[in-house]
C-alpha positions as CSV (number, residue, x, y, z in Angstrom):
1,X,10.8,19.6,73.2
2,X,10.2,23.6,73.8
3,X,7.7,22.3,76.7
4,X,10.0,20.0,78.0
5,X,12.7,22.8,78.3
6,X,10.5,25.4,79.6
7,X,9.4,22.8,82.7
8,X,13.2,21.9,83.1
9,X,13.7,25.9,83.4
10,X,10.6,26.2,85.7
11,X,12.0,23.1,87.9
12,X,15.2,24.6,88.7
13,X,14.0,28.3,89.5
14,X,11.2,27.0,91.6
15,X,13.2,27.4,94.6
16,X,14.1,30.8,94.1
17,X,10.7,31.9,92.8
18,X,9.2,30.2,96.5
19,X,11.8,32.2,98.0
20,X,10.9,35.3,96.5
21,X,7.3,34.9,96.8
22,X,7.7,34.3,100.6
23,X,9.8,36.3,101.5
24,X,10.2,39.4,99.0
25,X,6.8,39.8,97.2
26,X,4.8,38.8,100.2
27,X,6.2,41.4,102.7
28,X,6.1,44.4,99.7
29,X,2.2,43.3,99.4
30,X,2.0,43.3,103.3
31,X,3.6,46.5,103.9
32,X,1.5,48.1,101.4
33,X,-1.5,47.5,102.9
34,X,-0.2,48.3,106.1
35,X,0.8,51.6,105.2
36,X,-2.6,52.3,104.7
37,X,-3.9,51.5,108.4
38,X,-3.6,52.1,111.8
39,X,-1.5,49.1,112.9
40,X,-0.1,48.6,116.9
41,X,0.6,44.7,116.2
42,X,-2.7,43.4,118.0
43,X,-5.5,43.0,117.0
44,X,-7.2,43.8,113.2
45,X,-5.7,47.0,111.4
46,X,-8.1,49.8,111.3
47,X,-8.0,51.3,107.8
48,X,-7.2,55.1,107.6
49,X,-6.4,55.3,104.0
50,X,-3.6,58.3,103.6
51,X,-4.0,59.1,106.5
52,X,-0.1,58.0,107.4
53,X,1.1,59.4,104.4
54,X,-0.4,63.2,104.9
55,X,1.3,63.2,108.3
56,X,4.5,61.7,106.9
57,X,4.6,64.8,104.9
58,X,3.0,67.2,106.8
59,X,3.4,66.6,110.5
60,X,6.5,64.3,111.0
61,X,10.2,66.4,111.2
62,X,11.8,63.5,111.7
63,X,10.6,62.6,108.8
64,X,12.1,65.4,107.2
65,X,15.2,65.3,109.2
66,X,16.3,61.9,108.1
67,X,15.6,62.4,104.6
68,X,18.2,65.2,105.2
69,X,20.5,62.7,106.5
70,X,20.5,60.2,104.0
71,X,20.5,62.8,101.0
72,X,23.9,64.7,102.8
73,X,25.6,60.8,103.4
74,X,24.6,59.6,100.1
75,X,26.0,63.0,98.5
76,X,29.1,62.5,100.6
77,X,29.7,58.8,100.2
78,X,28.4,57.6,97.4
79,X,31.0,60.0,94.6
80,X,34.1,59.0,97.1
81,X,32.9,55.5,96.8
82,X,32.6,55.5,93.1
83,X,36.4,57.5,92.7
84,X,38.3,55.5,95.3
85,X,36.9,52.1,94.3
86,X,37.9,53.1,91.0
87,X,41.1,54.0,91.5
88,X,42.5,51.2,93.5
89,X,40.9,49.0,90.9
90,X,43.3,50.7,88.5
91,X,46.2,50.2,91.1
92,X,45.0,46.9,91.8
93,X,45.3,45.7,88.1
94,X,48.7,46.5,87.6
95,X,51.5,43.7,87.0
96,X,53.4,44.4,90.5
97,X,54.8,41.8,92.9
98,X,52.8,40.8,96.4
99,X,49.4,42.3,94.3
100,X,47.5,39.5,95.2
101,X,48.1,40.3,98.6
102,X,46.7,43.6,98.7
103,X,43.5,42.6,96.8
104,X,42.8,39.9,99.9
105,X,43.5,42.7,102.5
106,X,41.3,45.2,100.3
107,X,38.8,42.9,100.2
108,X,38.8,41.5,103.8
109,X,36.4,44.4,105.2
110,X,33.6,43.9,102.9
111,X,33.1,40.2,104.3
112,X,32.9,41.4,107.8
113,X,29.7,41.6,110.0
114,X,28.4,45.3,110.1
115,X,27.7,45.0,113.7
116,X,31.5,43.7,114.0
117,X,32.6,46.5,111.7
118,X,30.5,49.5,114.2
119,X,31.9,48.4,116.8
120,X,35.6,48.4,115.7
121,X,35.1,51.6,114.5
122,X,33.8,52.8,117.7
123,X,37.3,53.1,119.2
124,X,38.8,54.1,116.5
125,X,36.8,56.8,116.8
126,X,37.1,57.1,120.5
127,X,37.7,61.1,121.6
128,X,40.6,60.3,124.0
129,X,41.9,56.6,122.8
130,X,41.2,56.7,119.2
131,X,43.8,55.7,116.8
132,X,42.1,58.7,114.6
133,X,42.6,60.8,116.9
134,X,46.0,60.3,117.9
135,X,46.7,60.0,113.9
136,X,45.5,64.0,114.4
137,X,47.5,64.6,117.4
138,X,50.8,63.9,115.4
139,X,49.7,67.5,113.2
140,X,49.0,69.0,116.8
141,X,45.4,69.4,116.2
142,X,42.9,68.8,118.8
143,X,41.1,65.6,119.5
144,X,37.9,65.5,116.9
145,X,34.6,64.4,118.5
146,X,33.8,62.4,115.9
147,X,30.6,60.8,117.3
148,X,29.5,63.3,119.9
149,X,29.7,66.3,117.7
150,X,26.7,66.8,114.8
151,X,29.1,68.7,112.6
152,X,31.2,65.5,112.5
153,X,29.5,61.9,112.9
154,X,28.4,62.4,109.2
155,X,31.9,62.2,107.6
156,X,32.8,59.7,110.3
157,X,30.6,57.2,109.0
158,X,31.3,58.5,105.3
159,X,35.5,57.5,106.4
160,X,33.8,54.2,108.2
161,X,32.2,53.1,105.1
162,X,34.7,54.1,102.5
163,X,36.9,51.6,104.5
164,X,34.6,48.2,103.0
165,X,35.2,49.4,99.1
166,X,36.6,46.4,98.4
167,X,33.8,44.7,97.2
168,X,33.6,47.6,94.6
169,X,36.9,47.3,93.6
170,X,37.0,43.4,93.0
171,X,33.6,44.3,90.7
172,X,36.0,46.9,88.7
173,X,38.5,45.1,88.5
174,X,37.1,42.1,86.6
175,X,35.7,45.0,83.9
176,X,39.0,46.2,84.0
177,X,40.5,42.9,82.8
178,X,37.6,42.6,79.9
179,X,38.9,45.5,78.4
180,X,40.9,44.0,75.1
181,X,44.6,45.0,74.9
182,X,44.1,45.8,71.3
183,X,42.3,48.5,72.3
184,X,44.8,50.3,74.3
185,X,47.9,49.7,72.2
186,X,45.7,51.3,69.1
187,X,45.3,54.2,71.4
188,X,49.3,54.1,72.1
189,X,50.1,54.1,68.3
190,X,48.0,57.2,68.2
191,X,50.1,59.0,70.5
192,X,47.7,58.5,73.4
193,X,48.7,59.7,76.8
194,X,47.5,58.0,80.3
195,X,45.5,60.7,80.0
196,X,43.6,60.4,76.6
197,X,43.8,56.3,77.4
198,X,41.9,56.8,80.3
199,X,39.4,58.9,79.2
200,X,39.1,57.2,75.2
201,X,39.5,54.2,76.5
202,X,39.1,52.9,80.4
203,X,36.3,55.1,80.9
204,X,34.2,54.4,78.0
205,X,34.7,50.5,78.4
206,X,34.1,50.5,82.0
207,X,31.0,52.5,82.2
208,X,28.8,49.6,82.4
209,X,30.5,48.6,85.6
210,X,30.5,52.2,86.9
211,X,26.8,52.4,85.9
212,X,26.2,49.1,88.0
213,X,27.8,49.8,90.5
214,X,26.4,53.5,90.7
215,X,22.7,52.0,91.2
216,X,23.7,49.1,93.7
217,X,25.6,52.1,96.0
218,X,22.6,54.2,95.7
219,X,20.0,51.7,97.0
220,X,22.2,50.8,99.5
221,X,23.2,54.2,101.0
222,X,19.4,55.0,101.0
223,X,18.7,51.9,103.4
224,X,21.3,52.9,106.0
225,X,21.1,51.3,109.2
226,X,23.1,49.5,111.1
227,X,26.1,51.7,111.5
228,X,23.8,54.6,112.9
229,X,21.8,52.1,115.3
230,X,25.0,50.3,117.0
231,X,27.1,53.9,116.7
232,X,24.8,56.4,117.6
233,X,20.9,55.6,117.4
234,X,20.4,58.4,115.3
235,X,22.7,60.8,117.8
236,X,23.5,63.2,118.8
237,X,20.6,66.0,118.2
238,X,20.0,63.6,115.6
239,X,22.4,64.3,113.0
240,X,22.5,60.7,112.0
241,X,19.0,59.3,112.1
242,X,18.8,57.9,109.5
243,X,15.8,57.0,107.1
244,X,16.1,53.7,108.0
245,X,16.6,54.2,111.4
246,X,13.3,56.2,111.7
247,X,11.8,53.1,110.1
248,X,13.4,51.0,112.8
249,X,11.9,53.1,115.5
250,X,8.6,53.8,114.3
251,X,8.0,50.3,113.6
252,X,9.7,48.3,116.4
253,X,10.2,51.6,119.4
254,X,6.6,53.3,118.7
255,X,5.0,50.0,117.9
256,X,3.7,52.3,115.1
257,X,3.4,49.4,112.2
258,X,0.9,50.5,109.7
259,X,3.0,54.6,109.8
260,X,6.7,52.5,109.5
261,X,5.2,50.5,106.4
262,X,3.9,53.8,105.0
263,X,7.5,55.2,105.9
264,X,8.6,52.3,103.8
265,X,6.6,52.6,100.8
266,X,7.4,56.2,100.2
267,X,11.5,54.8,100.2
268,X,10.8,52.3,98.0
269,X,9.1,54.6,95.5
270,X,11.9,56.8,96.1
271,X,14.3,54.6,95.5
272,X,12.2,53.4,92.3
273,X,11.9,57.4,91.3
274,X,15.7,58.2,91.5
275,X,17.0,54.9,89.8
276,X,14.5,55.4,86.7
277,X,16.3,58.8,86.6
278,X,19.6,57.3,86.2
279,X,18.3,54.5,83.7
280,X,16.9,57.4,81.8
281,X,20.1,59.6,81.6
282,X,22.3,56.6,81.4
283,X,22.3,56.4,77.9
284,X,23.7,59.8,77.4
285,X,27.6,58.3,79.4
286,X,27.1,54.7,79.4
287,X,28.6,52.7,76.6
288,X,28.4,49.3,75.4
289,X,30.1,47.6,72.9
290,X,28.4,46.9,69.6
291,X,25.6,49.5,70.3
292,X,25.2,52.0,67.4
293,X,24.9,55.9,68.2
């Protein structure tokens, strides 16, 4: 019977483990050993060992520059993300009339395509015609270049991606509704404030969820692409060239394949690196129910 159940099991994740095996694990294998040649997309790859690696971190300041990029939008972004998704989960879960409403049009942005989305945002970011912009005229400020100056296409596309949290906040909200009642009117009878509720309470039960949702934002804000290339390809003096972006352009531009898969592997072990650390120090904040301390 155990065999029986263990080939039922195999049967029905065969077609993800194909999938993954073609086209996850294959490519990770293929990049790696490309990262360790000389690769221009004809002909056999000439081996140079770390070669691409030493002049990743020794000759390359673009390199450098869009490590800088994605460290500044990630510190930007990824806090605001975490707060505001929070917070109009909060909002969102509160007995008021028409709610359902404003959790579709909360949600609607995340479902978008991101070329669709760059674009959009690409006149509302517009210097003379911008609705931004004439939002700022109404203080009597001067028109912002948000795209054209470097001092300002980072928040731009911190504002432009704050505005698809709604996948976040559908995520909170179903921890939000997990959380018993019991444990909230206890607080109550204790002479609890929102205060103390949120913080003895809310918080605690929904760190799991902030945890999760923590890692996913950081992997994603560290692949950072398409906004950059349909906005500004990397512009301007490249204050948003991205890491992904050099990727993009070493690879597919420069023709450069063995030096963009070596560009690769060092973020994937990045990415590897900086979520172990969170793993590590997540058991100092995250909490989960039944878990002795």
């Amino acid at each position: 019977m155990a065999r029986r159940e263990a080939a039922t099991g195999l049967l029905w994740v065969q077609a993800w483990f194909v999938g993954f095996v073609l086209f996850t694990l294959g490519p990770i294998v293929g990049a790696t050993y490309l990262a360790f040649t000389d690769w221009q997309g004809q002909g056999a790859p000439r081996w140079v060992g770390f070669g691409n690696f030493v002049e990743i971190f020794t000759a390359d300041p673009l390199f450098w520059q869009s490590v800088k990029v994605t460290a500044v939008f990630a510190i930007l972004y990824l806090p605001a993300s975490l707060v505001i998704g929070f917070a109009m989960a909060m909002l969102m879960n509160q007995k008021l009339a028409g709610v359902t409403v404003f959790r579709t049009v909360y949600y609607l942005p995340s479902v978008l395509s991101g070329v669709a989305v760059a674009i959009l945002w690409n006149f509302v970011f517009h210097r003379e015609y911008g609705v931004l912009n004439w939002f700022v005229g109404l203080f009597g400020l001067d028109p912002i270049p948000w795209l054209q100056d470097p001092r300002w296409v980072i928040p731009a596309l911190v504002i432009m991606q704050l505005w698809g949290v709604g996948s976040s906040i559908i995520i909170y909200l179903g921890g939000l509704q997990g959380i018993p009642t019991e444990l909230y009117e206890v607080a109550r009878i204790d002479g609890a404030g929102w205060w103390g509720v949120l913080r003895h309470v809310t918080l605690p039960m929904m760190s799991p969820v902030i945890f999760f949702q923590l890692v996913l934002g950081l992997i994603a804000t560290f692949q950072v692409f398409t906004q950059a290339y349909v906005m500004t390809q990397g512009g301007p003096d490249d204050a948003s060239y991205f890491y992904a972006l050099n990727i993009y352009n070493r690879a597919f531009v420069e023709l450069r394949l063995g030096y963009a898969s070596a560009l690769a592997v060092v973020l994937f072990i990045a990415i590897v690196a900086v979520t172990g650390i969170i793993f590590k120090t997540s058991k100092a904040w995250v909490y989960y129910a039944g878990e002795s301390r």
